[in-house]
Structures are given as structure tokens and as C-alpha cells.
N, C-alpha and C positions, 0 to 999 in steps of 0.2 A: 680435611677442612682447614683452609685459613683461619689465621689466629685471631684474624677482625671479626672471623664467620662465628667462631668458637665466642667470642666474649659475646657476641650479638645473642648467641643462642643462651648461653649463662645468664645474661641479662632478663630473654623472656622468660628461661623458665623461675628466676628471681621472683619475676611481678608475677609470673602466674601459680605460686604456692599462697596459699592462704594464712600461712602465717609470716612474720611479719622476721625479714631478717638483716644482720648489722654483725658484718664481717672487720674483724680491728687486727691489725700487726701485730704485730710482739713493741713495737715502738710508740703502740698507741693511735695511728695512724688510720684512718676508715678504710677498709680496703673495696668493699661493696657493700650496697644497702639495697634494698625491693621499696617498693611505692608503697603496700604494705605494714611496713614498721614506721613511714614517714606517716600514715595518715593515723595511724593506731595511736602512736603518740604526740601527734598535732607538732611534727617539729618540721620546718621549713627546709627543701631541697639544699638550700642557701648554707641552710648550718650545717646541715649534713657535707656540702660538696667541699665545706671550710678547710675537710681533712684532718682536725682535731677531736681525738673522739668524748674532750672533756667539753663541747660546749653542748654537747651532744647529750652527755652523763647531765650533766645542771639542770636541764628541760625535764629531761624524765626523772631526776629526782625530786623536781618542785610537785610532781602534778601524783604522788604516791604518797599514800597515807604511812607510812611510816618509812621515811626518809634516812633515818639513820641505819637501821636493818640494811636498808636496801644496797648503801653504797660499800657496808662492811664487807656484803657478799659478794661483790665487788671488786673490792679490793682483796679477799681472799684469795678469790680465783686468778687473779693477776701476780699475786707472790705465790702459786701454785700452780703454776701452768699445766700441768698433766694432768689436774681434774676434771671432772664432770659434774655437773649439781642442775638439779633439776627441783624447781621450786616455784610459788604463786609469791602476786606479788597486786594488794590489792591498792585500788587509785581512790584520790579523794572524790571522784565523779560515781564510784560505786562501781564501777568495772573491776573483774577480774583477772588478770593474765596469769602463763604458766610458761614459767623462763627456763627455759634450757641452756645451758653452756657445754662447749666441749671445745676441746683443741682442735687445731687441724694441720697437716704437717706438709710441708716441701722438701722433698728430698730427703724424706725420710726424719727432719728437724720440724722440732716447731716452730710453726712461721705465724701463728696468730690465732684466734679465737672466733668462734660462730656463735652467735647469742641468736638464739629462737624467741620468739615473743606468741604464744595463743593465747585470743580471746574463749576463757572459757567461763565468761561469767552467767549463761544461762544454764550449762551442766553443775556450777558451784550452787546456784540457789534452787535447781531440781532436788540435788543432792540434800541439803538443806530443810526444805520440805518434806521428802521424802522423812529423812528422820525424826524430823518433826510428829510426822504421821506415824512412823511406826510406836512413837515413847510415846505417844496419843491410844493407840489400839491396846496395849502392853498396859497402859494404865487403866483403862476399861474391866481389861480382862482380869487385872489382880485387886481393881478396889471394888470388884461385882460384890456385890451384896448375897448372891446367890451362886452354890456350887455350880463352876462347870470342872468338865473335865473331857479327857480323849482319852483312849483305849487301841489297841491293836487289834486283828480282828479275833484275833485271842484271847482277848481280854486283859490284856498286861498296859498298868498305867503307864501313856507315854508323859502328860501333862495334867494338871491340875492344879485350879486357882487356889488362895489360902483359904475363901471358905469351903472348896472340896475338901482339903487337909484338915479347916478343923471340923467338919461331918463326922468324916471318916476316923481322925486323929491318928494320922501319921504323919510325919514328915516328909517334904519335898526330895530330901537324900532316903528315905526308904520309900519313896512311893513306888518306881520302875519295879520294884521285889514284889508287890501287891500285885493281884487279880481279882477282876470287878465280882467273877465268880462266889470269890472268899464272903463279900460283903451281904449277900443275899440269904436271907431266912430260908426258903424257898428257893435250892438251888436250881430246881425244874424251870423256876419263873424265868433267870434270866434266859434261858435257852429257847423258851417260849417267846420271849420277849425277843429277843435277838431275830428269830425266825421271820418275826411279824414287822420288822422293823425295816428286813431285810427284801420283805415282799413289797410292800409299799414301796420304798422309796422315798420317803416323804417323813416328817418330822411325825414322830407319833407321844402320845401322852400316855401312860402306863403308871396307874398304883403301884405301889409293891412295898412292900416290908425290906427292911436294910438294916445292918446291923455297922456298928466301930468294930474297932479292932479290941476295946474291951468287955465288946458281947452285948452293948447296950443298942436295945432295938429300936425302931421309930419308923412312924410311917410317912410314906414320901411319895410324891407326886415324879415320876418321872418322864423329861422330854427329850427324846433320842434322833439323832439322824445317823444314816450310814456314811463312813470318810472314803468319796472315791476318789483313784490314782487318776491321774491324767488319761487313763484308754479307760477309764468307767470301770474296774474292777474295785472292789471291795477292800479297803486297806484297814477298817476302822470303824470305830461308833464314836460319834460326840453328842455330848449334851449338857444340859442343867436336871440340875436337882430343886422340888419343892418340899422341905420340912413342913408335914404338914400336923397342925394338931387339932388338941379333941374335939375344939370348937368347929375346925375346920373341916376335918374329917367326917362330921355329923351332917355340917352347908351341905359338902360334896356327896352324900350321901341321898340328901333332901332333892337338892339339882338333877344326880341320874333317876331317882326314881320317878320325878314329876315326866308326863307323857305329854306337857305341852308347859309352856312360858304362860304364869299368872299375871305378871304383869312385868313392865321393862322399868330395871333398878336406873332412877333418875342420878343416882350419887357414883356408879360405878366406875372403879377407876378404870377399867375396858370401855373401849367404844361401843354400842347398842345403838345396833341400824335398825329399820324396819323400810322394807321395800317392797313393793307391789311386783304383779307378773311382767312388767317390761324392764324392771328394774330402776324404776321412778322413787328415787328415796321419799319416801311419808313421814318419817321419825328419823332426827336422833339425837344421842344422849348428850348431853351438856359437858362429856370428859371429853369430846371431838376437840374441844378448843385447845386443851392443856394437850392434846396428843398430835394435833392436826394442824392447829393454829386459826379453823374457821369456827365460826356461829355457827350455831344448829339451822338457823333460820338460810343459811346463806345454802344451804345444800340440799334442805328442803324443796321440791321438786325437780331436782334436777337427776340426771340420768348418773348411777352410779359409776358404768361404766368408762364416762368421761373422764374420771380420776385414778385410773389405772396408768399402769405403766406398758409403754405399747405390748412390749415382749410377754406380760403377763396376759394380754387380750386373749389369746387361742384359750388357755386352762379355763382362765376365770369364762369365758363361753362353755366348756363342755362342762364345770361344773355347775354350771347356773342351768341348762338342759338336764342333768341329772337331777338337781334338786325338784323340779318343776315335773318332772315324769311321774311322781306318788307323791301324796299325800305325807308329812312325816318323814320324807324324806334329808339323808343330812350329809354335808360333806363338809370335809377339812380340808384346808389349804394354805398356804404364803404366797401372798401380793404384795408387792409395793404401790402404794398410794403418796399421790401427791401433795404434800404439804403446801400451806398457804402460801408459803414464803417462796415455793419452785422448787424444792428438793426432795428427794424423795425416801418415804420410812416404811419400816418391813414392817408387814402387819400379818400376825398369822391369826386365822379368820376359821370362823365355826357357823356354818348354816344350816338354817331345817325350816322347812317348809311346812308352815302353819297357815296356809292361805286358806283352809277349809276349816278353821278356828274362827268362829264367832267374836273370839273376846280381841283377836289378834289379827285376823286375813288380811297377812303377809308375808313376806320370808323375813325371818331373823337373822339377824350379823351378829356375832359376838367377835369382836377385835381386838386382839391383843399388842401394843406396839413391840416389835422384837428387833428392834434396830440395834442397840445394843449388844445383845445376844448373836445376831446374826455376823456383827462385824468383830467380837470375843471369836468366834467359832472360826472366821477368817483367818484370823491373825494366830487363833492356836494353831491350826492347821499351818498355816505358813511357818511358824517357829518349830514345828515340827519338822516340818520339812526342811530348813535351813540352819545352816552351823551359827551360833549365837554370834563368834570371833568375828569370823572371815562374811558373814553371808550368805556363803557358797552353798548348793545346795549340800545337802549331807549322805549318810548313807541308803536312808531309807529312800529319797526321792531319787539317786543315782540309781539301786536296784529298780525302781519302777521304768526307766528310762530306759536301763538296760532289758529291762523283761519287753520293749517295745519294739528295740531294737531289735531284739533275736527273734520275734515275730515278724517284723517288716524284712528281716534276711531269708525266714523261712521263704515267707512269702514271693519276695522277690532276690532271689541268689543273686542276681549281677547286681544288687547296691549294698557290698560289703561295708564292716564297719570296723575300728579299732578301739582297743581299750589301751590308753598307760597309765601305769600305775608308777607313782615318783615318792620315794623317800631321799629326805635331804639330809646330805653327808655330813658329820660332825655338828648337825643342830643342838644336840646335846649340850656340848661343848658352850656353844651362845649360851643358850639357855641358864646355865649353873656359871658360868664367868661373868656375865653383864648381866642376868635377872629375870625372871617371869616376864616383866612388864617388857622389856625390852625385848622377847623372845615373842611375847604375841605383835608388837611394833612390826617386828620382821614376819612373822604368818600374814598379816594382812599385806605387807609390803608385795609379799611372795604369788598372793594371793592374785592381789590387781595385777601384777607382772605376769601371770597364766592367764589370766582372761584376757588380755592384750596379746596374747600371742595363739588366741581361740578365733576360727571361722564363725560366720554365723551357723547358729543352727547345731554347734556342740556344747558340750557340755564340761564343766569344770567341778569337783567335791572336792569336800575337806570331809576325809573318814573318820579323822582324830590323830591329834598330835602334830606329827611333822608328815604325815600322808597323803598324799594328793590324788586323786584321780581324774584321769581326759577321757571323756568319751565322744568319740571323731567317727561321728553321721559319714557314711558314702565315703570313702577313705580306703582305699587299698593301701597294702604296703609301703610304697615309696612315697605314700601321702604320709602316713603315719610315723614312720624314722623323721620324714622331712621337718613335720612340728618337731618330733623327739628334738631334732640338731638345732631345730629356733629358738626351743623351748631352754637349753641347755647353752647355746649362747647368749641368751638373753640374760641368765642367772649369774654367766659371769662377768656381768656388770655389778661394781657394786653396789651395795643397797646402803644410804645415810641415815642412818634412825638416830636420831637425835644428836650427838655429840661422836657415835660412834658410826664408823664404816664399815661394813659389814661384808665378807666376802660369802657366797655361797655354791655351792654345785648341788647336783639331784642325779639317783640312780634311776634311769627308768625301765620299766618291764614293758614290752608290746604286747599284746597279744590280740591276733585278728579274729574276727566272726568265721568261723565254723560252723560246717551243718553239724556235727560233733554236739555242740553246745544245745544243750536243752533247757539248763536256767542258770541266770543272770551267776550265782554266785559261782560257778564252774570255769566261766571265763575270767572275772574278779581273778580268781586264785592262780589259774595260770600266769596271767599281769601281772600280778607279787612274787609269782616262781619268777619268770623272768628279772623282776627286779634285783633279785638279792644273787640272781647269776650275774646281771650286769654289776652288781656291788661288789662281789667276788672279784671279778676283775681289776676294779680301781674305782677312784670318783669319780663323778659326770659323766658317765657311760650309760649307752642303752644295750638293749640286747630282746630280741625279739622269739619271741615261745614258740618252740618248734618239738616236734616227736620225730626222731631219726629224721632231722634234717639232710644228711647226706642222701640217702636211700631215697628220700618222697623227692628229691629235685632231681636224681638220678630218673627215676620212674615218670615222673612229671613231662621231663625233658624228651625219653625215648617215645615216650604214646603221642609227644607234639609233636615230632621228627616223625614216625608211623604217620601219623594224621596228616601230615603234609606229602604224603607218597600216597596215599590211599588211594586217591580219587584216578592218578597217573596208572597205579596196578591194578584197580578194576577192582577193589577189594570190597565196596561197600556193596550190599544187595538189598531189593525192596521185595518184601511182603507184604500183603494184601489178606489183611482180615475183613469178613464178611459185616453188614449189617444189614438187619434183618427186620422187615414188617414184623410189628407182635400179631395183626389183627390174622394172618392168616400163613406168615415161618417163610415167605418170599424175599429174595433180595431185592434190598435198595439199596446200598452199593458198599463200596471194599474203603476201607482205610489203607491207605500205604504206610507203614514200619521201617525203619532202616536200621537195618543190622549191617555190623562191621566184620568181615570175617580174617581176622587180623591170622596172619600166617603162622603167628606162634602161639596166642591166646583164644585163638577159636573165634563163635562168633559170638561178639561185645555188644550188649543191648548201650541206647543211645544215651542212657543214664551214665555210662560208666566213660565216654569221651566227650559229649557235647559240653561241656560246660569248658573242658580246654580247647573244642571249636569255636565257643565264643568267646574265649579270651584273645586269641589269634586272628581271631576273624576269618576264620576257614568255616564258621557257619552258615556265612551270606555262600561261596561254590559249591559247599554241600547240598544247602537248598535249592541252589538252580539246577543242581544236578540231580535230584529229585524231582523233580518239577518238571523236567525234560522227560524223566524215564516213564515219569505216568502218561506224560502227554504223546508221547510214542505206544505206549501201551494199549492206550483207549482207541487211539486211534488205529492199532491193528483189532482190535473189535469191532469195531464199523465196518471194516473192510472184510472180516470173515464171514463166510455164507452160513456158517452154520453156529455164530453164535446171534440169537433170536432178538434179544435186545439189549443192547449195550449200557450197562448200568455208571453211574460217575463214580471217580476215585478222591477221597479226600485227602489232600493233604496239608498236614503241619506246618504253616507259617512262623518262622523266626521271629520275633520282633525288629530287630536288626535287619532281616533283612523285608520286612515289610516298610521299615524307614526308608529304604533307599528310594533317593528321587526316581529313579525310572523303573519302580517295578510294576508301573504297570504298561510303561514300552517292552519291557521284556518280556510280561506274561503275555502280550500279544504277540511278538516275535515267535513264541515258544510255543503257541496253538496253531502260527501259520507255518512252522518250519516242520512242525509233524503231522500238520494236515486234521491236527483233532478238532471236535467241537466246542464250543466253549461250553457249553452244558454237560458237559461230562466230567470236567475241571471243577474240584469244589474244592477251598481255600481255607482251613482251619484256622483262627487266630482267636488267642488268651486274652481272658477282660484284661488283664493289667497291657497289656502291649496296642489294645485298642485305645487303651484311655490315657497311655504318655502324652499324645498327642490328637486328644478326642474330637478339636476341631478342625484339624489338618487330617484326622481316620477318617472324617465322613467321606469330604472331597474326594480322596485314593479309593473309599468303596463305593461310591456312584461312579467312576469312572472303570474300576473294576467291572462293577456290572452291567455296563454299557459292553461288556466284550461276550455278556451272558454268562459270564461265571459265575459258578455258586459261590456263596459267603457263608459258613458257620462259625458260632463264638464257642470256643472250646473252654472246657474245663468251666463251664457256667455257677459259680454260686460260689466259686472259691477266691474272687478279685474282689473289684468294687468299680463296678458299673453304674455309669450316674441316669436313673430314669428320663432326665432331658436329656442324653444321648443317645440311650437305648432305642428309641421311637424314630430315630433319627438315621439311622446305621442301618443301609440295604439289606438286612444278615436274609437268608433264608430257612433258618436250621439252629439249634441250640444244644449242645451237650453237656448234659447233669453230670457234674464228677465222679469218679468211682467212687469216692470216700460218702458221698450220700445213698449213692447205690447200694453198698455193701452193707446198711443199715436199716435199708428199708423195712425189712421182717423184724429188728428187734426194738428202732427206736422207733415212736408218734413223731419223735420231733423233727429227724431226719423225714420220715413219709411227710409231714407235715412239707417240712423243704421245697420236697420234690414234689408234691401238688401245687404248691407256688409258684415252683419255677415253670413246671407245664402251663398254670393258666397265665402267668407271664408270656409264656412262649406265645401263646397260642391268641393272648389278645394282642400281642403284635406283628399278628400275620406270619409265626413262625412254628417249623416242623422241630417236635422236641427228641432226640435222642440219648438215650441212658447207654452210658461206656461203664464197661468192668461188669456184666453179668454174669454170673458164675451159675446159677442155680433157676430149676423149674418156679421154685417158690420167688425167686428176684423179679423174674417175665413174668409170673403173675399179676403180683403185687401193681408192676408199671403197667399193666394193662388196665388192669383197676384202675388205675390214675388218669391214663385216657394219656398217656403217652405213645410216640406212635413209632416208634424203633427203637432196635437195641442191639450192642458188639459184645462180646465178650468171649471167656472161654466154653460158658455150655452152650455155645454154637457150634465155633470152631475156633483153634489157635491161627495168627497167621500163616497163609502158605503162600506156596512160591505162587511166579505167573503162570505158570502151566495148570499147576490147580486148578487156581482163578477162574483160568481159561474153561477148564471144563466143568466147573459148577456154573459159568453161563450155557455153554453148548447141552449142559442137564436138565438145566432147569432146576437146580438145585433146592432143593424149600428142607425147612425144620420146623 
């Protein structure tokens, strides 16, 4: 490239960065600027083209709220030439920028300065707000008038307000020592209580007796919900406490006994609705105003409904049907309702169905505003999850991530993931030289610096101290070193906290998802093994978790080397197990198997190489080459006289190589090159590998079945198939996993499965088959269920084609 070409192209991509840049000499001198920095800071091309970068400096220091600052750091960086300083710099117009400086060098000297200019004043006042909002939530939570608290699902205090603390009467530094267990008269109750809590789902109200910690008892009104993780399991209980006394105790007493509402309390600080069968309000109470912001008068005939929140409509319908089915009827529930004003307030709400009451015929509301409470429960929850310091999330919400993670690998093994774990070299050292204060300065500095060096979609913790943890979604090895080496030159930039400059490095540990790994804290700890191997070694080193790393890339290596000969030495063979009518022991046709009869290790079921055929991509010529041997196969059945009728062969679809654009020019190649029918060809493919691409699977299987190929969805009930695809997808055939099969005699819930999945199958025009039977009692059971085939071993184990051969020529039945 000419050097006119070169500066032409310097130039656009100048104007085409979005931030704003102004290139100066060592002599002061402009050396380049972008359109940019000219418009950012309203300074004329004119002054800029002047060449002096002080008239340049006088503009942009008139139009900056504090002018003196600005020009010292400045002029810092000009008697320092080898620095970098990265800092905001706000205008009198209320903008804010974030000024970058650095050197840049020719010929290896320094030849002048790069000042970056971003407008980052709608991230500065997100920022801003945001914390505004949380010391908003935080203040809720601790000047509540009324105990909350959170538990684990153990019952060990994670948090609680001060008047939890003074309930209870212990302290904030001994409360994690406490369990909710200890507090209760009735240690049966909480365990009952927890049960019911956990069944519902839903906020519940529970009496119970509680004791302090110096034995003094009292009775209390308790309101509970269960804390779930992000995949809906069970992490926890939160709730409020009501102190309730004798007075009080006595009301509550009066209220459950009474078998209908005497009359509706006009002063009550709760809302009291009274609504008819369409839900046409008739009554309500005069606290609507103080809670709601309307007249009684203004709501009065109007449709309750109307003031719901959309998302709340489905509930608030099935329990207003419920209430309306008997007499007496009563349900609880949380709605948001719409305030006067357009915003919206949690109201947990109590109805019963008095429409066959004389004094009453209506339904009762009894409303509680819980808006309060609901956004306390929020924000505990969030502060539990997240490190006070950094933000970041913490241990407990990192093990939930990771417990998802190692489900989603079960699930799907080709979207591996990484864990590193980084402790920082000589933080100590900052910490006890320069100060606490100065030490958490540089955790958060540390902090933003890992999240700027994070994809979307991972994740970043602070476990405590100077400990960090990455967890890097879909990340194989060379993805995971690759942050390791960004993450590790990024650090040795250094860090400015206040007066001082701060050097630092980090040891990090890798360790990748394994089928090995069964939960979250197993891999944690090999990541910390690794670490302190990589710290072993020196500073800013990583080093990645391995078991007889020699020996497994040894082993690794020769079964990929084997596997890439195999197909050339003829060494793969297919078996063909039977499936069978339940209604009467006839075949409906053979699964093909491929077994590898490796020359020195016998023969290798597909468990023990495929997963290095798909790393390689020797899984897409394995599959054609399967695909070929059945279609050769079937089609010497057609042709022999003396086999009666030729039944289809299924086989296993890759997902890989069901991606490939031409596989279905090749599945027709591959029916006219061995002369088979296409009806004998049946095509097995996994929910997960149909729904990568669920709108591009349909296309590929109506054109599949334009060639009369069968379609079955294998392994049915263990993906996540979306009902608006399922109805949509040609399949002919469905098969129930062995893992529901092999449970049908001893769990309901599994049988339960499997009669769902058959009347699935069967309301969408599909034939259901059960893989993995082992037993008379299994084909029973599916026959019960009105499934209509089934493989397994108490049929037959796969055999060869000659077998095959002659359990067609028999007539074979079980």
C-alpha cells in the first residue's frame, strides 16, 4: 500500500471510531485529530489545522467544570511522558467524558501522545441512579418496622433486618452461627411449616410460637416464601415476622372462627373489596385511597379486573374460577394493582366466596399493600447474592451457575465450559503498606478490570478477599488460557488509586467441564488446585487442571490417529437390534449400532470414541458411512426371495451431520446408488440437535420426507422441544429414553412421563417406541400405556447382518 493509501485509510478509520481522538508530538505539535473530537468538543477544524496544540488546550478548558484539575493532569502527563492515566472529566454543559492518555512510540522512542475523549455521560448517570436505588432498597429493608429475614434452605441465617435482631436478640456478627430451627417452641412446627411452604409456592401465613435466644417466648404471625436459584430450585426461605399480642391474638382468634364476614370494617387499614359474579366491584373500603390513591366511588362499578397487571391476568382468572366453583370457597394470592397515579403496588390479597350469604352476596377482597416487603425481599435476596465491595456476584450465586452449567454440559457435551480461579500475587503486601481502604480501592479497580475482559454471557465472583472467580459459558481450552493471557495482561497495566500506582499480577487455575464432575464444588477445587500449581511456579502464571496429563494426550492422540484409519481398514461394523410390536412379539424393524473393532482393544462401543469423532469431525464420514451400509442392506432384502417382507433400519443422526447443507442431496444419492427404498431408511435425530436450529429442522424434514424417508425423534423427554415445533416437524415415530423406561415399575412419576409422552406421540400423529427394555414386567407396563413398540435386551442384544437376515427369512416373533 502507498503511503498516500496508508494515511487515506488512517484517516477513515480515525472518523470512523466513535470516540473522539487528538494525536500531539512530543513538541506539542497536532499530529492527527478525527471529526469526532472536533465535534465533541465544539472546536473548529481551523484551530485544530493551526497545529498548535495550546489553542486547542484553552477551548477545551473553558467549556469543563473544573478547569484547574484538568490542565494539571495535563500537564502531568507531558513531564511524564511514559504514563497512562485514564480518568472522567465533567463539562459545564453536564456531559461527561472518560480521557484516556497513553504514549506512542516511533522507532521504538517516544514520538508523542494519543488522548482518547468517550462520551460516557448516559452510563455516568445510569450508574448514579442505579445506586441511588439500591441505598433506596437497603434503607427500606433496615428501617422496616417489621422483622424480615432470609435463611438457607437449612435454615442458617444468611440476613436479617435490625428488627429480626432485636426479635430474636442477637447480633448481626452472630447471626450466620443461628438456625431458624433453634428459635421455635415447636421444633416439629418449623419442619411442617417448611413442608407447606415448599408445596405451595406461594407466600404463606403460619401462627407459631418463637422463642429469643434468652428463652422468652411470644406468639407470632408468620409470612414465608421459598428463595429460588435462577433454574427454580430451592436455595432458601424468606420472610416477615408479625409480634403478635393478647389483644391481638384473641381478633385472630374471633376472625378464623367466624364461618362468614359480619360486616366490612369501614376504618381498616387493609383494603375490603366486595365484588359480584363478573367481578363488578359493589363496595370498597375508604383505606383504597391511602393505599391506592382512588375514591371508593371511582371504582365502584367497575370491572376489577381492569386494574390488574397484564402478566397477573391468567392467575387472578383461575383463582377467581376457583373461588366461584363452592360456596365458601377461599384462595390466596399476589397481584399487582394499578395505582391512581400509573404505577404499580403488590397487593397480597385473601378471598372467599360469600355470594350465597344473605347479609354479604359477594366475594370478599381482603388486601394487603406489600410493596414494601416485596421490594425488602428483592434486594435481600440480591445482597445475598452479591459481594457488598465489588458487586460481583458471590459464592453462593457463582455455585448456582455453576450447578447449571454442569447440567447444561450433562446435557449437551459438545458446549464445554471453564472455570478460573485467580488469586492475586503479593495483595497482602498493598493491603498492610498502603491500608484497608486503599486495598478495597484496588478490589474494585480489579474488579471492573475482569468484567471488561468477560464475553457476554460469563460470569465474574468475588469468593472473598483477594479471590476471584471466571466462569466462561461454551469455552473450550484455547478459549479459556486465551482470557487466562488477556485477563493477565490486562493486570499488568497499572492500577492509579488515589495518589498511588499500583502494580499487580494473578495466579490462575483452569479447570474445564468434565463428565467427571458431578457438583459445582468439585470443579471450584480443582481451579484453586491449579492455582496454587500455577503460583508454585511464579507470578502471573496460569496453569490448567489435568490428571496424568502425559498418559490421557498420549491416549487421546492414538484413538484420533486409530479413528482416522478405521473407516480405510474396514474396522467399524454395524449391528442391527430388533424392535418389536408389543401388541403381538413381530418385528418392526432393527436399529443399527456401530461397533468399532479396534485391532488391539476389541470391539469399542460408540461411547468410548465418538465424542473424539466429533471433535475431529470424523463424525459427519462415519455417518455417511453408515447410512450407506444400511442402505445397501435393506436393499439386498428386497431383492432376496426368501425374505417375506422387508422391515426399515433406523439410524442415528449426528447433529453435525444433520447440519450439513446437503444432507439431504446426499441421503438421496445414497438411496439411488444402493437401489433402496426410501421407506426402509428411518432417520433418528435428538430433541437438542432438532431444536439448534428449529426453524431451518422443519425445511430439511419436509424435504427429507419428500424422498419417503422415515423421521424419528430419539431420546424423547430428555431435550427441550418447544410444543410450536413439535406439531410442525414430519417426525413419524418417537422414542422414550431408557432412563424413563427403566423406572416404569417402580416410580408413578416416571410411568406418569411415559403416558404423556405416548398421548403426546400419538396426538401428533406419531408411532411411540420405548428403548432400553430389559424385562417382561417393562413390556408390560408400555403395553398398559398403549405404547406400540419396544428394543431392548429381553428381546435380543444387537446382532450381526446375517442374523438380521434370518430373523426376517423366520419370521421371527417374541
Amino acid at each position: 500500500m502507498r503511503e498516500a493509501d496508508s494515511l487515506s485509510f488512517l484517516e477513515a478509520a480515525l472518523d470512523a471510531t466513535a470516540d473522539g481522538i487528538l494525536v500531539v508530538d512530543v513538541f506539542g505539535q497536532i499530529v492527527r485529530y478525527n471529526r469526532r473530537f472536533a465535534r465533541m468538543w465544539g472546536i473548529s477544524p481551523a484551530t485544530l489545522s493551526h497545529g498548535d496544540d495550546n489553542e486547542a488546550l484553552k477551548v477545551a478548558t473553558s467549556k469543563v467544570r473544573d478547569p484547574d484539575t484538568f490542565t494539571a493532569k495535563v500537564r502531568e502527563l507531558y513531564d511524564h511522558p511514559t504514563r497512562k492515566s485514564l480518568d472522567t472529566i465533567e463539562l459545564t454543559d453536564g456531559r461527561v467524558f472518560e480521557r484516556y492518555s497513553r504514549p506512542y512510540l516511533l522507532d521504538n522512542a517516544i514520538a508523542g501522545r494519543v488522548w482518547s475523549f468517550r462520551d460516557v455521560t448516559q452510563q455516568t448517570r445510569a450508574r448514579a441512579a442505579l445506586k441511588e436505588s439500591e441505598e433506596r432498597y437497603r434503607r427500606l429493608f433496615e428501617d422496616s418496622r417489621q422483622p424480615i429475614y432470609l435463611t438457607s434452605r437449612d435454615g442458617y441465617f444468611l440476613a436479617a433486618n435490625p428488627a429480626a435482631l432485636a426479635l430474636f436478640n442477637f447480633t448481626e456478627e452472630e447471626m450466620t452461627s443461628h438456625n431458624a430451627q433453634d428459635f421455635y417452641v415447636d421444633p416439629a412446627a418449623r419442619e411442617s411449616f417448611r413442608k407447606e411452604v415448599e408445596r405451595s409456592g406461594s407466600v404463606l401465613d403460619y401462627p407459631v410460637r418463637l422463642k429469643d435466644t434468652q428463652g422468652a417466648e411470644m406468639e407470632c404471625l408468620l409470612s414465608s416464601s421459598v428463595w429460588l436459584g435462577e433454574s427454580g430450585e430451592i436455595l432458601g426461605y424468606q420472610g416477615i415476622i408479625d409480634n403478635i399480642t393478647e389483644k391481638e391474638r384473641a381478633e385472630l382468634a374471633v376472625r378464623e372462627s367466624e364461618q362468614k364476614f359480619r360486616s366490612l370494617i369501614e376504618h381498616a387499614s387493609d383494603t375490603i373489596t366486595l365484588i359480584d359474579g363478573e367481578g363488578i366491584i359493589l363496595y370498597e373500603s375508604p383505606s383504597v385511597h391511602r393505599v391506592l390513591g382512588y375514591h371508593p366511588e371511582e371504582l365502584v362499578g367497575r370491572r376489577i379486573f381492569d386494574y390488574l397487571h397484564p402478566s397477573d391476568l391468567s392467575q387472578a382468572f383461575n383463582d377467581f374460577r376457583s373461588i366461584m366453583s363452592a360456596p365458601d370457597n377461599t384462595a390466596r394470592t399476589e397481584v399487582r394493582f394499578r395505582h391512581r397515579d400509573g404505577y404499580w403496588r403488590a397487593l397480597e390479597a385473601v378471598a372467599r366466596n360469600l355470594l350465597h350469604d344473605p347479609s354479604v352476596k359477594g366475594i370478599v377482597i381482603n388486601a394487603r399493600d406489600v410493596t414494601e416487603r416485596k421490594e425488602a425481599e428483592a434486594r435481600l435476596v440480591h445482597d445475598a447474592l452479591h459481594d457488598k465491595l465489588t458487586k460481583l456476584p458471590n459464592r453462593a450465586l457463582l455455585m448456582d451457575r455453576l450447578g447449571l452449567s454442569l447440567k447444561r454440559a450433562t446435557r449437551e457435551p459438545h458446549t464445554p465450559f471453564a472455570v478460573l480461579f485467580l488469586d492475586f500475587d503479593r495483595f497482602k503486601v498493598v493491603n498492610d503498606s498502603l491500608g484497608h481502604m486503599v486495598g478495597d480501592q484496588l478490589l474494585m479497580a480489579v474488579a471492573r478490570c475482569l468484567q471488561d475482559n468477560l464475553r457476554p454471557g460469563d460470569t465474574v465472583a468475588r469468593l472473598g478477599g483477594d479471590e476471584f472467580t471466571m466462569l466462561l459459558e461454551d469455552a473450550n481450552r484455547d478459549v479459556a488460557v486465551g482470557v487466562a493471557q488477556r485477563v493477565q495482561e490486562a493486570l499488568n497495566e497499572p492500577f492509579l488509586i488515589g495518589e498511588h500506582e499500583v502494580f499487580m499480577s494473578a495466579s490462575i487455575g483452569i479447570a474445564m467441564s468434565s463428565s467427571v464432575y458431578r457438583h459445582p464444588e468439585e470443579i471450584l477445587r480443582d481451579a484453586d488446585l491449579a492455582m496454587y500449581k500455577a503460583k508454585e511456579k511464579g507470578r502471573g502464571l496460569h496453569e490448567v487442571f489435568h490428571t496424568g496429563m502425559h498418559h490421557e494426550a498420549v491416549s487421546i492422540l492414538r484413538l484420533e490417529t486409530d479413528l482416522r484409519h478405521a473407516l480405510d481398514r474396514r474396522e467399524f461394523e454395524l449391528f442391527y437390534q430388533p424392535i418389536v410390536w408389543l401388541n403381538d412379539g413381530s418385528l418392526y424393524a432393527f436399529e443399527a449400532l456401530l461397533r468399532w473393532n479396534h485391532p488391539e482393544r476389541g470391539f469399542l462401543h460408540p461411547v468410548e470414541f465418538l465424542q473424539t469423532a466429533e471433535d475431529t469431525d470424523l463424525i459427519i464420514p462415519i455417518g455417511w458411512w453408515v447410512m450407506e451400509e444400511v442402505a445397501r442392506t435393506v436393499a439386498e432384502w428386497t431383492r432376496d426371495p426368501a425374505v417375506g417382507r422387508p422391515i426399515p433400519v433406523q439410524v442415528n443422526v449426528a447433529s453435525r451431520q444433520f447440519s450439513s447443507p446437503d444432507i439431504v442431496a446426499r441421503v438421496k444419492d445414497t438411496l439411488q446408488n444402493a437401489g433402496a427404498p426410501g421407506n426402509l431408511l428411518h432417520l433418528e435425530l435428538t430433541e437438542s440437535s432438532m431444536m439448534e436450529n428449529a426453524e431451518s429442522t422443519v425445511g430439511t424434514l419436509r424435504e427429507l420426507k419428500s424422498l419417503d424417508v422415515g423421521l424419528s425423534i430419539d431420546d424423547f423427554g430428555t431435550g427441550y422441544s418447544s410444543l410450536s415445533y413439535l406439531h410442525r416437524f414430519p417426525t413419524d415415530s418417537v422414542k422414550i429414553d431408557r432412563s424413563f423406561v427403566a423406572r416404569v415399575n417402580d416410580s408413578p412419576r416416571d410411568r406418569g412421563l411415559i403416558r404423556t409422552i405416548v398421548d403426546l406421540g400419538h396426538d401428533l400423529g406419531m408411532r411411540v417406541v420405548a428403548e432400553g427394555v430389559e424385562s417382561s414386567k417393562q413390556a408390560e407396563a408400555l403395553s398398559e400405556l398403549h405404547c406400540e413398540c419396544a428394543q431392548g435386551y429381553f428381546y435380543s442384544a444387537p446382532v450381526s447382518r446375517d442374523e438380521a437376515t434370518e430373523y426376517l427369512r423366520r419370521g421371527r416373533t417374541w
